[in-house]
C-alpha positions in Angstrom: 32.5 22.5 -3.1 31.0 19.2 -1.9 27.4 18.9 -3.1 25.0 19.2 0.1 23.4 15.8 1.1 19.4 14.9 0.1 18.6 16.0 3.9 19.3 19.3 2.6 16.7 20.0 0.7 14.5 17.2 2.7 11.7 20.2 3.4 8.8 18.7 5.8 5.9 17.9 4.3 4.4 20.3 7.0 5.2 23.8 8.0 7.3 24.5 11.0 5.0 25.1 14.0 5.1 24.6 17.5 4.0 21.4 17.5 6.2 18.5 16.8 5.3 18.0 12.7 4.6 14.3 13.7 1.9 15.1 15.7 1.2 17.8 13.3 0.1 15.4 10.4 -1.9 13.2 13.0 -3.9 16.4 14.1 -4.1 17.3 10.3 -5.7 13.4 9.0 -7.3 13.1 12.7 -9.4 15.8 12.1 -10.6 14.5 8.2 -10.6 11.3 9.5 -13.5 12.7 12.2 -15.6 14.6 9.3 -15.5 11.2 7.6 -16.8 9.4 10.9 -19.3 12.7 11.4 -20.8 11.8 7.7 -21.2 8.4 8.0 -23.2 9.2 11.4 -25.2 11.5 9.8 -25.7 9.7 6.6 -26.8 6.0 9.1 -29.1 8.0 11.0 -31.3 9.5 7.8 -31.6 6.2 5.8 -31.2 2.7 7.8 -30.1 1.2 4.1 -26.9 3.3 4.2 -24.9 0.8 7.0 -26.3 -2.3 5.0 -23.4 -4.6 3.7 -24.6 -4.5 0.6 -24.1 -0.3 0.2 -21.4 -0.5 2.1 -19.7 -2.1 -0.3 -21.1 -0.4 -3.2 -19.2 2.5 -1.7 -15.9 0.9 -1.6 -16.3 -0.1 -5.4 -17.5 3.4 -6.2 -14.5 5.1 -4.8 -11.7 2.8 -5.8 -10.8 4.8 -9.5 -11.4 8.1 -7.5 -9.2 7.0 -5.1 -6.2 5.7 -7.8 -6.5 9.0 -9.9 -6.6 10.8 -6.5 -3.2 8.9 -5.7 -1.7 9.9 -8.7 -2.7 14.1 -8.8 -1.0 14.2 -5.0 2.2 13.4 -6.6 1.6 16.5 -9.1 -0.6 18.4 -6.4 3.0 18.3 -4.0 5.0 19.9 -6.4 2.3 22.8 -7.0 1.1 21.4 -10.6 -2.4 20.6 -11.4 -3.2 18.0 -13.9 -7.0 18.1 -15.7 -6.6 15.5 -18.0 -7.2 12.9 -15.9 -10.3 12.5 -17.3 -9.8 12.2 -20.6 -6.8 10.2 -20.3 -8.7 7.6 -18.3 -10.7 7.0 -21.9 -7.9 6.7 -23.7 -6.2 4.1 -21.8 -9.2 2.4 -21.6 -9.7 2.3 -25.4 -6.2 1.3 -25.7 -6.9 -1.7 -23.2 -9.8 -2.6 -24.4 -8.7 -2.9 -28.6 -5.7 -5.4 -26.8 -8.5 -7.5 -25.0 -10.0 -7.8 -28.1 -7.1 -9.3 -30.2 -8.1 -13.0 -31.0 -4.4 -14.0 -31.4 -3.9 -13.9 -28.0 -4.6 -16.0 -25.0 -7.3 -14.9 -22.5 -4.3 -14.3 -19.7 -2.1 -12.9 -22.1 -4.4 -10.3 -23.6 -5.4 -9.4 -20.4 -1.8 -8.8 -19.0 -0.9 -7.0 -22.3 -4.2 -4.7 -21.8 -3.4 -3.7 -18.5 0.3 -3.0 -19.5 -0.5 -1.0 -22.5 -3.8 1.0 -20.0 -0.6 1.9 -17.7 2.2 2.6 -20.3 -0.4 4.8 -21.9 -1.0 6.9 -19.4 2.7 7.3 -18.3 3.9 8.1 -22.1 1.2 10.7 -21.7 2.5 12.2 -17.9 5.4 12.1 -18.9 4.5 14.4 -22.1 2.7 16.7 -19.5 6.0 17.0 -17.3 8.7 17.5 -20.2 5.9 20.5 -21.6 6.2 21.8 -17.7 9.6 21.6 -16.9 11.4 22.6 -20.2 9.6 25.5 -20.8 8.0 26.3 -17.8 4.3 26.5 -19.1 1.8 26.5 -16.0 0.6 22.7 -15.7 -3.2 24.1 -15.7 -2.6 25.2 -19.4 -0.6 21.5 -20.6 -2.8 19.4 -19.3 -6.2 21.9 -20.1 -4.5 20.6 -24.0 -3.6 17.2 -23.1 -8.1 17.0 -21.9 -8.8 17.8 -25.5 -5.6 15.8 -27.4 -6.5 12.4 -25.3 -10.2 13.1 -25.4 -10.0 13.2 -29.5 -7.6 10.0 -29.3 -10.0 8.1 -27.5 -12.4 8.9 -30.2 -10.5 9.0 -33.1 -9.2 5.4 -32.2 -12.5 3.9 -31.9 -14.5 5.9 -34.4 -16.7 7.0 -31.5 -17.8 3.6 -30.4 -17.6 1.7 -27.1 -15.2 -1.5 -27.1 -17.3 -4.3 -25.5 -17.4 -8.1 -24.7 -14.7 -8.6 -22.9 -13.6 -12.0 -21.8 -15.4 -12.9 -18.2 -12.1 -13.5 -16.6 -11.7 -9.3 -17.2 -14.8 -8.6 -16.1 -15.6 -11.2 -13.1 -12.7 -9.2 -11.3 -14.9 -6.2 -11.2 -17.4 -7.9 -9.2 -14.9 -10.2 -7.1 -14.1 -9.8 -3.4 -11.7 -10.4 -0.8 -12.4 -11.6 2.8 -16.0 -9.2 2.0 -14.0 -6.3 0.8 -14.2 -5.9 -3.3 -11.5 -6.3 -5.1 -11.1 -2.9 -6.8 -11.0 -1.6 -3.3 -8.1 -3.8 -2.7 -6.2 -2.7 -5.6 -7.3 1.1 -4.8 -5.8 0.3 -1.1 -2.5 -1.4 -2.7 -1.4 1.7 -4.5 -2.3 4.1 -1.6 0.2 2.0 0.3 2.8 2.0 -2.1 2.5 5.7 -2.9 2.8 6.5 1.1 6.0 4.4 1.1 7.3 6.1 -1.9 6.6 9.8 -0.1 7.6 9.2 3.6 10.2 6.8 3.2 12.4 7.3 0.3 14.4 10.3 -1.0 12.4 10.8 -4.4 9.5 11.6 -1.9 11.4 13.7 0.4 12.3 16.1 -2.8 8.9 16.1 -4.2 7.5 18.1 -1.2 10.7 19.8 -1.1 10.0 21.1 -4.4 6.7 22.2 -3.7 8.0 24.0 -0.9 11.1 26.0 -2.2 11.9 24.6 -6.0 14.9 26.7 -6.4 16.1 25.7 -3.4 16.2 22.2 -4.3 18.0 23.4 -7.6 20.4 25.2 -6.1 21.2 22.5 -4.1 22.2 20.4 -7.2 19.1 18.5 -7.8 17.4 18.1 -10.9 14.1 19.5 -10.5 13.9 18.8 -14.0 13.6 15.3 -13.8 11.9 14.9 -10.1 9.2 16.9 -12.0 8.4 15.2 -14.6 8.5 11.8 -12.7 5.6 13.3 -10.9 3.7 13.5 -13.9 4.6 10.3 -15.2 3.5 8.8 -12.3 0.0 10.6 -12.2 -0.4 9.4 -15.7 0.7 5.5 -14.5 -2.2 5.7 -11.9 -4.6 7.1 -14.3 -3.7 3.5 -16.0 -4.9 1.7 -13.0 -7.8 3.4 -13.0 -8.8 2.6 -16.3 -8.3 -0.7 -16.1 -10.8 -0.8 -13.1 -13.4 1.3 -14.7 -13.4 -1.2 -17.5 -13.7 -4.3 -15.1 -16.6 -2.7 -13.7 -18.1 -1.5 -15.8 -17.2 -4.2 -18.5 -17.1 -1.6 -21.7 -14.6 0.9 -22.8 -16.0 4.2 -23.7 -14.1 6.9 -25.8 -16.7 9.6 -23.6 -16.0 8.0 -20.2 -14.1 10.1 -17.8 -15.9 13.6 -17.9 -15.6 15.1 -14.6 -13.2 12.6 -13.2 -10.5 15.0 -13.1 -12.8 17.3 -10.8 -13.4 14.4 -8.5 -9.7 13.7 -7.8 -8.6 17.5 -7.3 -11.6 17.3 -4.6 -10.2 14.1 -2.8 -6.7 16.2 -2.8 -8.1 19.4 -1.5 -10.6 17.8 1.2 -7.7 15.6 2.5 -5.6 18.2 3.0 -3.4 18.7 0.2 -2.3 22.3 -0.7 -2.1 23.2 -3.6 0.1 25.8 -3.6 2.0 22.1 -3.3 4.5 21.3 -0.2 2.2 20.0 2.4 -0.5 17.2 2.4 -0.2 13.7 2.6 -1.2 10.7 0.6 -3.5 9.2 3.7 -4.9 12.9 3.6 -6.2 11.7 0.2 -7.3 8.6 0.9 -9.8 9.9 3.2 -10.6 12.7 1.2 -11.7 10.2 -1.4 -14.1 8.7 1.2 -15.9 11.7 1.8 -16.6 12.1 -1.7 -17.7 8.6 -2.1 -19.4 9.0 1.3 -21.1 12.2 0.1 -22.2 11.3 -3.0 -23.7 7.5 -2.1 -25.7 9.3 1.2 -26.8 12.0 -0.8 -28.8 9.4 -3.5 -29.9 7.2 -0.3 -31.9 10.3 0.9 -33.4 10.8 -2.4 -30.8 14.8 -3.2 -31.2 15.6 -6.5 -28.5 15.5 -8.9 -28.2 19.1 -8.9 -28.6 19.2 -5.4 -25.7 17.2 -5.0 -23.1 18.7 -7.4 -24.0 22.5 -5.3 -23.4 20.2 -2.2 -20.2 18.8 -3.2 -19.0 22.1 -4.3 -19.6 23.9 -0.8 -17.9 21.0 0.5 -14.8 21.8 -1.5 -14.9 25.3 -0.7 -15.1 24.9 3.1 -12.8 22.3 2.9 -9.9 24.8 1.3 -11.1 27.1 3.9 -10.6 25.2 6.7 -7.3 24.1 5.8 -6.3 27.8 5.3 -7.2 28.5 8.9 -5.9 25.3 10.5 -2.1 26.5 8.7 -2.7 30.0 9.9 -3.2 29.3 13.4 -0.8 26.1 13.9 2.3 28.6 12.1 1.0 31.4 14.8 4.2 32.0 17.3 
């Protein structure tokens, strides 16, 4: 029997409605795209700093490792996995980057180019531990990575005693300040792997399988693909983007913490879920995510410029969530209605 071509299995990222699923995913990042423009309005009209170039761009920084770890849980979110140790795992790397930047036997462009590899190769060794745990013996990815939080977590801290890694060379840490035609350059670099990853998704057959995966995985088996391996380069992925992202934090920031990261996982899962992203897996998009990102950013910078306290702001965020899952659950129910 002749094995069935990768159309096959190509399952669309959306779910068969009556509307063509072209225009399906432009109604579907349309309408994010106009809660976005809705919070901005709001957000310009309660404090005149918020539209100021300066905050502006504060934004675009702030949201730039959101958006990379929110790049890389799509990939896992698509196939219906979850990973939480984001977080952590943006500590580690960073750690890991930070002990190479400190190496005096190297050049300033070489330990910099060897810290950035060794922040990325980090955190793929560490997906790709997540996806072999997964797919081999089918644990649920909430419980692998709930253990990979805690193993990178004590890493990070083990590795460094429990101190921060500091004084890096200004080179590192001017490109955390640095812009582009106005734009900053962490933004930029945010922007670069949201492009690649749409490219990888929509126009190749790895990304084709991915949602296909999320959608019917023994489907995808039967038709003589291994799941096996698609899985766990979806995890190995996420992990290479948490890389980025630590790598970023620490130009910003210009210090690499063993206790940075709390919460960061929670942030990325948002971006998902508001842009669209279900995650029973299947359906979403990577552009989805993107602008789900903004709103966060958006949210949480407006929120501070009208003086919302902290606890305010997490109940805020929360509802925002909620309504957002919500929404999406009614928007699928009533575009799949015959």
């Amino acid at each position: 029997m002749s094995k069935p071509s990768d159309s096959a299995v190509a399952a669309p990222a959306y779910p068969a409605t009556l509307l063509p699923s072209g225009l399906r995913a432009l109604v579907r990042e349309s309408g994010i795209a106009l809660a976005l423009l809705l919070l901005v309005a709001v957000f310009s009209m309660l404090s005149p700093l918020f539209l100021t170039a300066d905050n502006v761009s504060n934004i675009f920084t702030q949201i730039a490792i959101n958006i990379c770890l929110a790049v890389g849980m799509t990939f896992v979110v698509l196939i219906g996995g979850i990973d939480l140790s984001v977080g952590s795992l943006t500590a580690l790397c960073a750690v890991v980057a930070g002990t190479v930047l400190k190496l005096d036997s190297l050049s300033v462009g070489m330990a910099i180019a060897l810290a950035v590899a060794a922040s990325i190769a980090v955190g793929a060794v560490c997906g790709l531990i997540n996806g072999c745990v997964v797919s081999r013996w089918g644990v649920p990815s909430f419980i692998v990575t709930l253990g990979m939080l805690y193993v990178a977590r004590g890493a990070a801290l083990q590795w460094t005693d429990a101190r921060s890694i500091y004084e890096f060379p200004d080179l590192f840490n001017e490109f955390g300040t640095a812009t582009v035609a106005g734009m900053p350059a962490l933004f930029l670099v945010a922007l670069a792997l949201v492009g690649l990853a749409w490219l990888v998704l929509t126009r190749t057959v790895f990304g084709r399988i991915i949602y296909a995966i999320g959608n019917n995985e023994e489907a995808v088996r039967l038709a003589g693909h291994d799941v096996f391996r698609y899985k766990i380069l979806a995890f190995t992925i996420c992990g290479a983007a948490v890389g980025i992202a630590a790598v970023l934090y620490m130009t910003r920031l210009t210090v690499a913490s063993p206790i940075l990261g709390v919460g960061f996982e929670l942030n990325a899962i948002a971006a998902v879920v508001i842009g669209g992203t279900s995650l029973a897996g299947g359906r979403g998009s990577i552009i989805g995510t993107l602008l789900g990102g903004c709103i966060i950013g958006v949210l949480a910078n407006g929120l501070v410029l009208i003086e919302v306290g902290d606890f305010v702001r997490q109940m805020i965020t929360g509802v925002v969530i909620i309504l957002a899952v919500i929404l999406d659950t009614y928007r699928l129910r009533k575009t799949t209605r015959s």
